[in-house]
C-alpha positions in Angstrom: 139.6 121.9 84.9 139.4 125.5 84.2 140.2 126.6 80.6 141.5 130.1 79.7 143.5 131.4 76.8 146.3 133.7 77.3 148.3 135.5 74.8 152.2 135.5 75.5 154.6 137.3 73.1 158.2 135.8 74.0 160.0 132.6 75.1 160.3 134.8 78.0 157.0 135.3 79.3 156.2 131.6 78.4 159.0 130.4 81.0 157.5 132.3 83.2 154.0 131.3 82.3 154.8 128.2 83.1 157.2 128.6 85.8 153.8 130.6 88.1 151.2 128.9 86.6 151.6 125.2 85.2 151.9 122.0 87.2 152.1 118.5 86.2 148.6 118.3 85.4 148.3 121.2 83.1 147.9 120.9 79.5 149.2 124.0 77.1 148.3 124.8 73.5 150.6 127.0 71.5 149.5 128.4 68.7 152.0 130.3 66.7 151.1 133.6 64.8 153.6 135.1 62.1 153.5 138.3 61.6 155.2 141.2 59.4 156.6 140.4 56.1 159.1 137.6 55.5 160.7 138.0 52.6 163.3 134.7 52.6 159.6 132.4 53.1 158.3 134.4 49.9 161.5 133.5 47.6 161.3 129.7 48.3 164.8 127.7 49.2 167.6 130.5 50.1 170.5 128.0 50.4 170.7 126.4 47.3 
């Protein structure tokens, strides 16, 4: 099986990752990156 990492920046592209390149043998691996500043995970609990 052939291993290869590729870096996808939308819902988008990942549909259409999958959609050209996955079957029902593949295996994906998502690793999510936040970037930027978020200021609502810095203040705790917003809602309440």
């Amino acid at each position: 099986m052939e291993e290869k990492e590729v870096m996808i920046e939308s819902v988008e592209q990942f549909g259409e990752y999958l959609k050209n390149n996955a079957d029902d043998k593949s295996i994906v691996s998502v690793v999510l990156e936040l970037a930027g500043e978020d200021k609502e995970a810095e203040g705790g609990d917003q809602n309440g």
